[in-house]
Structure formats: structure tokens, C-alpha cells
C-alpha positions as CSV (number, residue, x, y, z in Angstrom):
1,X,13.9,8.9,-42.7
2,X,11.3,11.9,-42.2
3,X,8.5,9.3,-42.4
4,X,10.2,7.0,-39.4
5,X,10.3,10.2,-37.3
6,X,6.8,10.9,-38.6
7,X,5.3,7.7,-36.9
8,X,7.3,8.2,-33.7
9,X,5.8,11.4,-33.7
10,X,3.0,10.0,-34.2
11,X,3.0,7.4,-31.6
12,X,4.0,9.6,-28.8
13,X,0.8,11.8,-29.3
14,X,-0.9,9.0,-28.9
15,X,1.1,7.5,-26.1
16,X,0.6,11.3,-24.5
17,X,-3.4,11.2,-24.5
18,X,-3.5,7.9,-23.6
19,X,-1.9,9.1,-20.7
20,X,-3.9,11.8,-20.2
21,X,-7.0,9.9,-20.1
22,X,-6.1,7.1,-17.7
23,X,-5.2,9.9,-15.3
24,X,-8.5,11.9,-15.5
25,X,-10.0,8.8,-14.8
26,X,-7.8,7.8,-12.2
27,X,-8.6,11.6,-10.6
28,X,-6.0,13.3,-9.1
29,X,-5.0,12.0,-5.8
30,X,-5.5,14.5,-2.8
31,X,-5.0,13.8,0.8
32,X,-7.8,11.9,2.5
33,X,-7.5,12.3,6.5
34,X,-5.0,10.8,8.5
35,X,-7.1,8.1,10.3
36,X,-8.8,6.9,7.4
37,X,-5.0,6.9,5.5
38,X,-3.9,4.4,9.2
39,X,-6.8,2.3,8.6
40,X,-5.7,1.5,4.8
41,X,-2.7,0.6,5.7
42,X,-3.0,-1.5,8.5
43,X,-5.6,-3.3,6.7
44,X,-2.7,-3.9,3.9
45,X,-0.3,-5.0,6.2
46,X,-2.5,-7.7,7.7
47,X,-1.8,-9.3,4.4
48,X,1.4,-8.6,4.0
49,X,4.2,-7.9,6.0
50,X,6.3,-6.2,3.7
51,X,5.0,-3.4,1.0
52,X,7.2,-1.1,-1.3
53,X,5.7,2.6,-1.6
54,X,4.3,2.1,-5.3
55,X,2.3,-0.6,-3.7
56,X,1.3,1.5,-0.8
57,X,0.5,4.4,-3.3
58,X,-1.9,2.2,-5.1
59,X,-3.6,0.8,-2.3
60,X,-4.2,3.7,-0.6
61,X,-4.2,6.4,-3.3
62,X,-2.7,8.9,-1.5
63,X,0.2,11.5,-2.6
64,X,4.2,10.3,-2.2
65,X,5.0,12.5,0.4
66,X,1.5,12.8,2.2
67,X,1.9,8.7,2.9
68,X,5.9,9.1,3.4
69,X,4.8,10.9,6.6
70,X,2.2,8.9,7.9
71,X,4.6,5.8,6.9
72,X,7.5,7.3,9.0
73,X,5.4,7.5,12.3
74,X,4.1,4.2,12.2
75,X,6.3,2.0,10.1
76,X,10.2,1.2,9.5
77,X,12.2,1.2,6.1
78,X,14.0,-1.3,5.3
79,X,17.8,-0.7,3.9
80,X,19.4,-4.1,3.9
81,X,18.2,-7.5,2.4
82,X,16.2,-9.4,2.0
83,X,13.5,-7.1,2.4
84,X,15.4,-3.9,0.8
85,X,13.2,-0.7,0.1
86,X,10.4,-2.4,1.9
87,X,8.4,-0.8,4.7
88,X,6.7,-2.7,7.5
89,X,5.0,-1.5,10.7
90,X,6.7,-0.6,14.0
91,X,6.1,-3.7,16.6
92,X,4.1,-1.8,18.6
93,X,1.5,-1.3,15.7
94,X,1.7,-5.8,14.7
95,X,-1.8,-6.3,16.3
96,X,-2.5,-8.8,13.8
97,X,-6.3,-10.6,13.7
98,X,-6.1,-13.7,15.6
99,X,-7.2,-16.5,14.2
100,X,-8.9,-18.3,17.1
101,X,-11.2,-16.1,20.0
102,X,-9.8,-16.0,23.2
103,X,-12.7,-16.9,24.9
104,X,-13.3,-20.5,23.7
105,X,-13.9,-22.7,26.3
106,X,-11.0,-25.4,26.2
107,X,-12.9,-29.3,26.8
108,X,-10.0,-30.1,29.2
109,X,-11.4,-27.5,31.7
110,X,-15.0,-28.8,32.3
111,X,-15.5,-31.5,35.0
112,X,-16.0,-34.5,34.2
113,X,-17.9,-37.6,35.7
């Protein structure tokens, strides 16, 4: 029995600087400014509508509660299905890329002979 406890021991030291070293690599997230943190995410949610926070925190690398902030100005949580726990921007923020240019000239509009 002392050599099963041994190897669990064992593993979780392992397990431990394993851990370790992905975070130093990772480096420790600090808080980048504001506008560059908006930018992130609106870029994100041009792909998607709908992101959980762990997403959100890996996109834009960013602490928990420095991104819950920014989230809560510009984006609503979602509490009921189907899109539970999910945030997605205000409607006043959805100025989503348009596919087509405006200013294409339509043929219908040019005389014709």
C-alpha cells in the first residue's frame, strides 16, 4: 500500500511542475489597456456571436475580473437557454463587416440605349 501512495506522490510532483512550466511560459496575464482589450473582442465576436468567459480569457488573455468589466459595459450575459452562461455584445456595439460595399454601382441604374 505505501508504494501505491508512493507513485501518486510521485505523479502529482510531476503533475505540479508541469504545471508550473506551462504557466511561466504562458506569462502571467496583466491588464493590457482598455481599447486594445475592445478591439479583441469585437474582433472575436465577428466570428461568433456567442462566447463563454474561458473562451474570452483565452482569446484575449486578460485577467477574470479585468475582462468581466469591460464585458459588462459592452456585452449582455446570458441566463436562460439556449445560449446559457454565454455573453454577446449589446445591439448597439453589432456593427458587423458587411459583406458587400455600399457603393457598388447597381447595372439597373445606368441608362441604357
Amino acid at each position: 500500500m505505501a508504494r501505491i501512495e508512493e507513485k501518486s506522490h510521485k505523479y502529482s510532483v510531476r503533475a505540479q511542475i508541469e504545471f508550473a512550466e506551462r504557466r511561466k511560459a504562458e506569462g502571467k496575464k496583466i491588464r493590457d489597456d482598455k481599447d486594445v482589450v475592445l478591439d479583441m473582442l469585437f474582433a472575436a465576436f465577428e466570428k461568433h456571436q456567442y462566447y463563454n468567459i474561458k473562451d474570452l480569457v483565452k482569446i484575449t488573455r486578460q485577467p477574470v475580473v479585468y475582462l468581466k468589466e469591460i464585458l459588462n459595459e459592452v456585452c449582455n450575459y446570458n441566463l436562460k437557454n439556449p445560449h446559457r452562461n454565454m455573453w454577446e455584445l449589446k445591439p448597439e456595439y453589432r456593427h458587423y463587416r458587411k459583406e458587400k460595399p455600399d457603393n457598388v454601382e447597381n447595372p439597373k441604374d445606368e441608362d441604357s440605349d
